[in-house]
N, C-alpha and C positions, 0 to 999 in steps of 0.2 A: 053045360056050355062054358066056352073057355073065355065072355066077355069079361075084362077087366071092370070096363068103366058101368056094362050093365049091373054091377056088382058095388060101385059106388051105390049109382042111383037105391038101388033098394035099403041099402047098408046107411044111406045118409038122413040123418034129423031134420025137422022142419026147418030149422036154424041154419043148415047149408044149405037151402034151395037157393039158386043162381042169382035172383032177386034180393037175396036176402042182404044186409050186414053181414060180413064174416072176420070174425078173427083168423091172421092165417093161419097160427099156431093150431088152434083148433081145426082147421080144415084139413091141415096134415096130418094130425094125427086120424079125425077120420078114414083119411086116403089110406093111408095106411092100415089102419085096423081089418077096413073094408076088403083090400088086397089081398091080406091074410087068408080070407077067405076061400081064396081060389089059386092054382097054381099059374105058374106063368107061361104063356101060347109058346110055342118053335120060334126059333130065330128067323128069317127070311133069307129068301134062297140069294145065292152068289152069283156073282156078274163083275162086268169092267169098270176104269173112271178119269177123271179130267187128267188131261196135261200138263203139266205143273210150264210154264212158263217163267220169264225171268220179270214181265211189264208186271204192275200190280194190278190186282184183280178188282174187279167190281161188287159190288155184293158183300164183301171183306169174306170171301170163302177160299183164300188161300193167296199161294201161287201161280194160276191158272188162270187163263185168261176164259171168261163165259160168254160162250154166242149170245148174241141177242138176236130178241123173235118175235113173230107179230100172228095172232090169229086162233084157230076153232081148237078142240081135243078131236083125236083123228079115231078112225074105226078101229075096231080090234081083229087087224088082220096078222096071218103070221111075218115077222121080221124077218131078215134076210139070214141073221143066224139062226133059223128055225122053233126059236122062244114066241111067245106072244107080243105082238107088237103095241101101238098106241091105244088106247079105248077110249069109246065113245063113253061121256061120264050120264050116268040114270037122268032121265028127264023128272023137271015138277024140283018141288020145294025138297032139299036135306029130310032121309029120314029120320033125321036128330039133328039138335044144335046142342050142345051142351058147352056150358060158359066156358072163357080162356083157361080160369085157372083148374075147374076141373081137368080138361084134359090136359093142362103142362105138369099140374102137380102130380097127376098118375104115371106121366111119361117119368117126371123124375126119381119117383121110387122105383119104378122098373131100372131105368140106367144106373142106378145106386148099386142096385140088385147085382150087380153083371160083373165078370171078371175083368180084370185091366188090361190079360191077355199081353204077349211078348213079342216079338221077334226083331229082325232085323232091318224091317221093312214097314212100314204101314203106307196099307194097300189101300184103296179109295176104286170104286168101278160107278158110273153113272152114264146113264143114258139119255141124252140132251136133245129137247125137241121145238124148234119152232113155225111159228102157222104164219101161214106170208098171203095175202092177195096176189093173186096172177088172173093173167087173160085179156080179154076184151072190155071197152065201157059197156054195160048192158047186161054183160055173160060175165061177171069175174068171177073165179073160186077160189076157195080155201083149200092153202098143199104144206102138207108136213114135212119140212126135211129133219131127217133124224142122224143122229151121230152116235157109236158107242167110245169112251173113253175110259181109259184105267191108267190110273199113275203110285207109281212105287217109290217112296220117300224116305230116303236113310235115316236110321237112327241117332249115327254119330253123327259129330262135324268130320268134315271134308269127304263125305261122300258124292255119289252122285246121284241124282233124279233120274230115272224114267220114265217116261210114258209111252204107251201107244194107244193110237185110235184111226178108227174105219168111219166112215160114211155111212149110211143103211139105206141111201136111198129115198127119195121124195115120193112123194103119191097123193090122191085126192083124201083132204083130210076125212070128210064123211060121205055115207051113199049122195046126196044130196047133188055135194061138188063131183064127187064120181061121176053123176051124169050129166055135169057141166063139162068135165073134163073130155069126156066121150064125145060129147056136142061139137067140142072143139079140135078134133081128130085125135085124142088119148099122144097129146106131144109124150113124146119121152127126155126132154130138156124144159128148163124153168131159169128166168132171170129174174131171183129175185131180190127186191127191195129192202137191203139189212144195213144198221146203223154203221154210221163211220168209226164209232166207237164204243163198247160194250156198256149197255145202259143208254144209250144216247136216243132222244124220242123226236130229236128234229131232221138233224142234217142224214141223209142215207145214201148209199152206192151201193150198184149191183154185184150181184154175184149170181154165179150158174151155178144148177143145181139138176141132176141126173137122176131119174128111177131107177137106174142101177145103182147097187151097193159098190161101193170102192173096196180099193185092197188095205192092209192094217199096215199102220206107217207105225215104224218104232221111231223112239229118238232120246236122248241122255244128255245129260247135262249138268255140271258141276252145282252145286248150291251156290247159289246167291251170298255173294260174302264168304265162301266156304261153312257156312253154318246157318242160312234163315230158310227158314223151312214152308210157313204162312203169314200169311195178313192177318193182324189181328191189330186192326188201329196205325198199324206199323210192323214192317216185316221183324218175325220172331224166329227163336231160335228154339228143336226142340227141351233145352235146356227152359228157356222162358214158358211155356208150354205147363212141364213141372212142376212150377214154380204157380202159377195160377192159385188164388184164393177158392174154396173148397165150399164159402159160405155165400149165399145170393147177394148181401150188401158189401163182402169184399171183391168179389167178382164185378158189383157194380163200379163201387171207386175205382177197382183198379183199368175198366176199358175205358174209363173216362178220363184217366190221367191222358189219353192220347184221343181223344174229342176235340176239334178243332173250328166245327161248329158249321160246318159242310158235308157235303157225301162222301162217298168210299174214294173219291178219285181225288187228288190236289185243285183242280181248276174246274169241279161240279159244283152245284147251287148250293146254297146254306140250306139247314138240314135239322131238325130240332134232334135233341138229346137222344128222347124215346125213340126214333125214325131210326136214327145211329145207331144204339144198342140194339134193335130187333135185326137190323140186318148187319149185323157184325155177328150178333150172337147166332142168327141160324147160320153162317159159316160154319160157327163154332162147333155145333152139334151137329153138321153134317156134311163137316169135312176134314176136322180134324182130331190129332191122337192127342186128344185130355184123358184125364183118368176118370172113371166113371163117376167119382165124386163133383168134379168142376161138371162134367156132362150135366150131372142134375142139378147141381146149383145153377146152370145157365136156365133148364128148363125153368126154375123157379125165382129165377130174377125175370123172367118174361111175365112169368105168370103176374109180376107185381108194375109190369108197365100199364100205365091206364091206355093207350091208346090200341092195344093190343085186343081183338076182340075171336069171340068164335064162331068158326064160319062152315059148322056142321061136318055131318058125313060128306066126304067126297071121294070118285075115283080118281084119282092119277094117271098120267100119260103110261103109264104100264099094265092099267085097268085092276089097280089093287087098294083098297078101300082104305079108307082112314077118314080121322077125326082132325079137321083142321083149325089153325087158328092164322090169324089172321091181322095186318097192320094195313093201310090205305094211304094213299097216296096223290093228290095234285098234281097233272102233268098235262103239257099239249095235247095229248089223247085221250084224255079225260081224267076221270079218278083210277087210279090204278091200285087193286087190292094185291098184296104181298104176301103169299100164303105159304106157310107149311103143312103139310100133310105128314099126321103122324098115327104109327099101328097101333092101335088100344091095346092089342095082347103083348107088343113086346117095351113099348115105348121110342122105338128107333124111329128116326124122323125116313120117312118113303118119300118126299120130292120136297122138293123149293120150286114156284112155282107164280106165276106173275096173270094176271086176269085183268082183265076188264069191266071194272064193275059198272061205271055211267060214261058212258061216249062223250068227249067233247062235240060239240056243231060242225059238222061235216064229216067226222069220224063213221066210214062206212062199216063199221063192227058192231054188231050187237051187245047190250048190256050181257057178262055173263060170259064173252068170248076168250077163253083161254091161249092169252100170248104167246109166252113161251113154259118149259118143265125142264128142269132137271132131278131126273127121276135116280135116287141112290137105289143103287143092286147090290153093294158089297161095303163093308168097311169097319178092316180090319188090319191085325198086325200079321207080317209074315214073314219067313226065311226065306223065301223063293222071289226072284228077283227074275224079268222077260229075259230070253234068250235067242 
């Protein structure tokens, strides 16, 4: 069997069980030793990704501006491109929980592991899903609109960005709301209820949403500045990028010289330090082109956030497994958990991912109910550029 981390487990001392004290020196070098062991899973198959826009993002994952979403994981029916669509994630408690830093420190020996790879482009493909309330008082259900995105980002300065992305189309997110949906004459239109602004959990305005898939919009666009390419605290340049500390305490100083002591946005709530860095850093590692060395020193500056915890096996909006970990959050909607989802065999992060872990009072969602996914299919460097 090609499990990594089932390979920790046997491979580890009574002195690393999760409860235990750990030095971390020593628990890397177990990770590691343990690793040895076994070769490393296939890469994961290729797909599209976000937009790169010019507004600054939320989340600190780029360029790109990210839908915000509200509601269930949807069934695993076929997508309008003919791949596997949304899934339904296993009922009942995580086959496994295994603590944060086991599963960051494994993710970062594998990204260590991995080539730096070239080209003239780096390519990003992700598939963005949110769950919204629609219907009646009495009768509402849960409907997934999904989007595919891919955006191709120049190497040099004064290139230009592209992107394009499609629609895929809304539907009843499980069998459940399917025969709510049916109940209520199988609409093939949705007006749904999405924030005024990415991230925003009060104020909301409609948008329409079709069970048919749209057509693929392309679009280009000069670089920001002629040269900033992501968010990272502050729009950077792939030359800044480079330039990144290699070791988890320099990567920490350095995203904190641009800590300001609120969220990803200028005019969002204050925001403590660790909140900051976890979601600046999964940008980091699942959006843009660091060199696999900063890759894993992010994993392992996570790993040393205390408020960062792990929050078991899960499936993904794409119905593909992984080991998540996990930060939590205070919000009008209740506590809101902020999850990565990452592949034990390869270390590549598969979704960023927003849940609901306890309902605010009147909050018609269940403990447990999956907001929105952005689910990563692709992300790498390339020569080929849309045409």
């Amino acid at each position: 069997m090609n499990d990594v981390l089932r390979t920790l487990r046997e491979a580890r001392p009574v002195e690393l069980a999760p409860d235990a004290p750990v030095d971390p020196e020593v628990r890397r070098a177990e990770l590691a030793r343990a690793m040895a062991e076994r070769p490393s899973g296939p890469d994961g198959a290729r797909a599209p990704r976000a937009r790169p826009r010019r507004a600054l993002p939320v989340w600190g994952l780029g360029l790109a501006g990210a839908a915000a979403a509200a509601a269930l994981v949807a069934v695993n029916l076929p997508a309008a491109d003919g791949t596997r669509g949304d899934a339904t994630p296993a009922a009942g408690a995580p086959v496994r929980t295994l603590d944060a830093g086991t599963v960051l420190l494994a993710a970062a020996e594998k990204a260590e592991s991995r080539p730096a790879g070239t080209g003239a482009y780096w390519y990003v493909a992700k598939v963005q899903s949110g769950y919204y309330r629609v219907g009646e008082p009495g009768a509402r259900y849960t409907v997934v609109d999904r989007s595919r995105h891919e955006s191709w980002t120049p190497r040099e300065p004064g290139g230009r960005v592209w992107g394009r992305e499609r629609r895929l189309g809304a539907r009843a997110a499980t069998p459940a709301d399917a025969a709510l949906w049916r109940r209520a004459g199988s609409p093939s239109t949705f007006t749904l209820e999405v924030p005024v602004a990415p991230g925003e959990t009060g104020k909301l305005k409609p948008m329409e949403a079709s069970t048919a898939p749209g057509p693929w919009q392309t679009s280009s666009s000069p670089l920001v500045d002629g040269d900033k390419v992501f968010w990272l605290g502050r729009n950077v340049t792939m030359a800044d990028l480079r330039a990144l500390p290699g070791d988890p305490a320099g990567l920490k100083a350095e995203l904190l010289r641009w800590y300001r002591g609120h969220g990803t946005e200028a005019a969002s709530e204050p925001m403590p330090a660790d909140a900051w860095l976890y979601r600046t850093s999964v940008g980091l590692v699942t959006d843009m082109p660091v060199t696999p060395r900063v890759r894993a020193a992010a994993f392992r500056m996570l790993a040393g956030l205390a408020p960062v915890v792990g929050a078991g096996e899960v499936v993904d909006s794409r119905g593909r497994t992984g080991d998540a970990v996990a930060l939590d959050e205070r919000t009008p909607l209740g506590t809101i958990r902020h999850r990565l989802v990452i592949d034990p065999a390869t270390g590549r992060p598969l979704a960023a991912e927003r849940v609901l872990l306890e309902p605010a009072s009147g909050v018609d969602r269940p403990a447990g109910t999956v907001l929105s996914s952005a689910a990563v299919t692709a992300m790498e460097w390339t020569d080929s550029a849309p045409r």
